[in-house]
C-alpha positions in Angstrom: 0.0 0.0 0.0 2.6 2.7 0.5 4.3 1.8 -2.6 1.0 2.1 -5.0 1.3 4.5 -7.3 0.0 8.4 -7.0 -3.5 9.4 -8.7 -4.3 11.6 -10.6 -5.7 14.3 -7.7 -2.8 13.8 -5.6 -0.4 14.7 -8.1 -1.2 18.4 -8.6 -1.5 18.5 -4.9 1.8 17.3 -4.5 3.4 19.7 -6.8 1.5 22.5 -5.4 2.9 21.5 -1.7 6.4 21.0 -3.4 6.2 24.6 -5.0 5.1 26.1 -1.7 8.3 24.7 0.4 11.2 25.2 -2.2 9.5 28.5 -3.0 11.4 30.3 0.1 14.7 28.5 -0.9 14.8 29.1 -4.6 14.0 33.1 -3.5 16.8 33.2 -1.2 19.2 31.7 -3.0 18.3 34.2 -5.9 18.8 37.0 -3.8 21.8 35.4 -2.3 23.3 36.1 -6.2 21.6 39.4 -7.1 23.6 42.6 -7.5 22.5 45.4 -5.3 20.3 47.0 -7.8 18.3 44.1 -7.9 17.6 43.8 -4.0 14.6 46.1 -4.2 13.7 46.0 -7.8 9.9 47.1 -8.6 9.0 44.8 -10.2 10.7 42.0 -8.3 13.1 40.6 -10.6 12.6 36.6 -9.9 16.2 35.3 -12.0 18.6 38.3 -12.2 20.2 38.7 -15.7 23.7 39.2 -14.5 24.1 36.8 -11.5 26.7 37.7 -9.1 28.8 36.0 -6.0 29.5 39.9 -4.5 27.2 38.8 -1.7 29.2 35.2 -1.0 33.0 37.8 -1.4 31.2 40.5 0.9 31.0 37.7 4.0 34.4 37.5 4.4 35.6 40.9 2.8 33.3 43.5 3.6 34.7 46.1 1.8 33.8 44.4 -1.4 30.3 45.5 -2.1 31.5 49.0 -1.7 32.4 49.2 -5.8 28.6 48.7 -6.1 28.0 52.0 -3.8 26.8 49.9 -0.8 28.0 50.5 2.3 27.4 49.4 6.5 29.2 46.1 6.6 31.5 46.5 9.5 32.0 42.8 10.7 33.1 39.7 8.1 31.2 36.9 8.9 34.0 34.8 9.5 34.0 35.2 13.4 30.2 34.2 13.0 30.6 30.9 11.1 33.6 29.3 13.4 31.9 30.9 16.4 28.8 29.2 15.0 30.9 25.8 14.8 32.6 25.9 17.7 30.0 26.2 19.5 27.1 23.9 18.0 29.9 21.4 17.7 30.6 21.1 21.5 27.1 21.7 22.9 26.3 18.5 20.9 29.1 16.5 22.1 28.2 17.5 25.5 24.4 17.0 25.1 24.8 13.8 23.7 27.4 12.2 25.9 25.9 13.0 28.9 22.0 12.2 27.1 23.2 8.8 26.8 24.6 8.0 29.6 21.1 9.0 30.8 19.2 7.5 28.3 21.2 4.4 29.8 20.5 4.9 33.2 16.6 5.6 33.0 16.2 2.8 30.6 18.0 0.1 32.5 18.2 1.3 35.8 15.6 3.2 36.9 13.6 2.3 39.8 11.3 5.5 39.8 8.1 6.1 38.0 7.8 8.5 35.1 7.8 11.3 37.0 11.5 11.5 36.8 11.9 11.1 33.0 8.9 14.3 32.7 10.9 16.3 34.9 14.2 16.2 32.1 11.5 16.2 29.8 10.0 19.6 31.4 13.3 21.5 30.4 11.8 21.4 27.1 8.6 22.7 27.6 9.7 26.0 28.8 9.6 28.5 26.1 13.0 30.4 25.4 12.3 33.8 26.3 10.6 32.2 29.8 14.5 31.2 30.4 16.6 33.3 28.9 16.3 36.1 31.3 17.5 33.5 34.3 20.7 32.5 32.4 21.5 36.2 31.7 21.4 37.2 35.4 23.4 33.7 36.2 26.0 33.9 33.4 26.6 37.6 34.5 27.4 37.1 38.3 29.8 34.2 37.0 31.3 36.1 34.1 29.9 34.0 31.9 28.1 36.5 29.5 29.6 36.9 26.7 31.7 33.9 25.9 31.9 30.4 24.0 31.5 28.2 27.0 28.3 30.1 28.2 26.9 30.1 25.3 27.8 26.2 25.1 26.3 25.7 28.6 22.9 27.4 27.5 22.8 25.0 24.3 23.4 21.7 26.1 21.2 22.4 28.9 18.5 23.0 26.4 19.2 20.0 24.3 19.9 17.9 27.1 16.1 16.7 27.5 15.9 15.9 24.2 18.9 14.1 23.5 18.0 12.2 26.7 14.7 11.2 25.6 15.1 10.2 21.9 18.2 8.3 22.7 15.9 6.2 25.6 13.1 5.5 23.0 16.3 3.6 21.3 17.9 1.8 24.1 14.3 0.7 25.6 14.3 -0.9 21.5 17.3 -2.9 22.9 16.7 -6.5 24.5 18.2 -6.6 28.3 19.2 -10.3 27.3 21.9 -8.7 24.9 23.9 -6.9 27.4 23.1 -9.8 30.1 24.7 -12.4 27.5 27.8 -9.8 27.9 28.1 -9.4 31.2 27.3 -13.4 32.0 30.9 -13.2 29.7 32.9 -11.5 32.0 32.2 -8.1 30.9 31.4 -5.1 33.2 28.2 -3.4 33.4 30.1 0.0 31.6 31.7 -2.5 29.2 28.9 -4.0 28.3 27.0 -0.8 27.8 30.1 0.4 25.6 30.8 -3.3 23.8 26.8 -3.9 23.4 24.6 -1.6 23.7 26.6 1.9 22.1 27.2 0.0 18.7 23.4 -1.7 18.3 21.9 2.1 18.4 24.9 3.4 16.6 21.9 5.0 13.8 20.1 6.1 16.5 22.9 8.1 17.9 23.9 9.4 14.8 20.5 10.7 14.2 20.1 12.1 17.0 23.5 13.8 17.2 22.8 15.5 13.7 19.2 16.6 15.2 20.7 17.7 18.4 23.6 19.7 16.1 20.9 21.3 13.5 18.5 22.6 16.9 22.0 24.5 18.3 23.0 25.8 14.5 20.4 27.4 14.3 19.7 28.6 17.8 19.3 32.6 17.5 17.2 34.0 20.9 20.7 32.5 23.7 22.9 33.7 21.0 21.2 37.4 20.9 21.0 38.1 24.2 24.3 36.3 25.4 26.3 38.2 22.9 27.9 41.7 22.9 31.4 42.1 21.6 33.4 38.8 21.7 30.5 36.4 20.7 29.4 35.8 17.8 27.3 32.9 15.2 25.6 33.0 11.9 21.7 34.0 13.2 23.2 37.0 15.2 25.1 37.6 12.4 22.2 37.3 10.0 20.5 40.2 12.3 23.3 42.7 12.2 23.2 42.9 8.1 20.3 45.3 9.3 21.9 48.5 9.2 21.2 52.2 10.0 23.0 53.4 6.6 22.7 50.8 4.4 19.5 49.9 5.3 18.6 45.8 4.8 21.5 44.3 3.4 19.0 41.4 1.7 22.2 40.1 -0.4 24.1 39.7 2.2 21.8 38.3 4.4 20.9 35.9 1.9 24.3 34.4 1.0 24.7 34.1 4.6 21.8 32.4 4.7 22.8 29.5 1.6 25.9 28.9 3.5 24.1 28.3 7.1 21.8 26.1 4.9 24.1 23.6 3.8 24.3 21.5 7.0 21.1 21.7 7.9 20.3 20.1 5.1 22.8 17.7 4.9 22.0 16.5 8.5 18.2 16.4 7.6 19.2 14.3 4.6 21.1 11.5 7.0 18.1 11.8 9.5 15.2 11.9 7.8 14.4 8.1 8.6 13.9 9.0 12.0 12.5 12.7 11.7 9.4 11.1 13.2 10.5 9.7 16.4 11.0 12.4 19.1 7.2 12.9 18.0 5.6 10.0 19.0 7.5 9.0 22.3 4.4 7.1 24.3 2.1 6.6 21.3 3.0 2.9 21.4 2.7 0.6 24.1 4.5 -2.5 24.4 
């Protein structure tokens, strides 16, 4: 059944759907190649005649877009894009480490109800700006404002949760008998975790490290109101193409944009069999 062939209503529906997704991409990475004159062309100039990579040369040499009469760009991107990096690279490591261990323990070991698993659960279901204003007034009494490793203990606490949880849903997947069998062979209860149980939910890990990864690439709200002068990643960045000369740098903002794209997309491609899973956690019972 879910390999029967579409009709002939579902087909226009589908390209209809498929238009109204890749409609936002295929417009920003038009703009991202535009010249300046084009940005605000009336009419809106969908395919520009003379594309461009000024916008791609002006992220790392701001002075570039100045031969076109454009102005405002104070800060190359650079700082942005490893900042962005360093950053979503070790909040995941973190997150996902110490989810798993978790995952481990609440799995196997647990000999509470569910109320503990809700309460990691609950540090998701705080909205960001209910939280944000806490961390600030922490991170600044600890001189933590304003640097990497703030910013990367504000990610992994607010991935942590879900690491935790999508990583259980694959361990509780995992007979006991499996790392039993290990253990009844000598093996230590870590060993056999690390021997058994790490490299049978080896996909599962991977997906959820490149989910965990793509939540804290794109993370804007900690980033803005953490940063000021020494930190920096590509959605804050994004925001200060917004200038009071210049006005909207859309160009710019748009090449920026592309690149920040690239491994989101990448990381949705490897993950896409298991998009589905941190949303129904519960809805089967075994």
């Amino acid at each position: 059944m879910l390999n029967r062939p579409l009709s002939l209503w579902q087909i226009p529906l589908l390209l209809v759907a498929l238009a109204l997704v890749l409609f936002p991409i295929f417009w920003l990475v038009m703009t991202a190649i535009k010249p300046p004159i084009d940005w605000n062309a009336s009419p809106a100039i969908w395919i520009p005649s003379e594309p461009t990579l000024i916008n791609f040369r002006t992220l790392f040499d701001p002075a570039a877009i100045r031969a076109y009469g454009v102005g405002g760009v104070s800060q190359a991107a650079t700082k942005a894009v490893v900042g962005s990096i360093v950053a979503s690279v070790s909040a995941t490591f973190l997150a996902v480490a110490l989810g798993l261990v978790s995952a481990i323990g609440l799995s196997r070991y647990s000999r509470t109800n569910w109320s503990t698993p809700l309460v990691i659960l609950s540090g998701r279901m705080f909205p960001p700006a209910a939280i944000a204003v806490p961390f600030v007034i922490i991170f600044s009494l600890t001189s933590l404002m304003d640097t990497y490793p703030g910013l990367v203990a504000i990610y992994t606490a607010v991935t942590l949760p879900f690491s935790t949880w999508m990583l259980k849903s694959f361990v509780d997947d995992l007979p006991r008998e499996m790392e039993e069998a290990a253990m009844l062979d000598g093996k230590s209860r870590i060993m056999a975790h690390l021997t058994v149980t790490v490299p049978l939910i080896k996909g599962g890990l991977f997906s959820t490290t490149m989910l965990v990864f793509i939540l804290n690439w794109s993370e804007y709200m900690f980033a803005q109101v953490l940063s000021n002068t020494e930190l920096a990643t590509i959605p804050v960045q994004l925001a200060k193409y917004v200038t009071a000369t210049a006005g909207t740098l859309y160009g710019v903002q748009a090449a920026l944009a592309v690149l920040a794209m690239i491994p989101l997309i990448l990381g949705g491609f490897f993950i896409q069999g298991h998009l589905a899973r941190g949303l129904t956690f519960g809805a089967i019972k075994k």
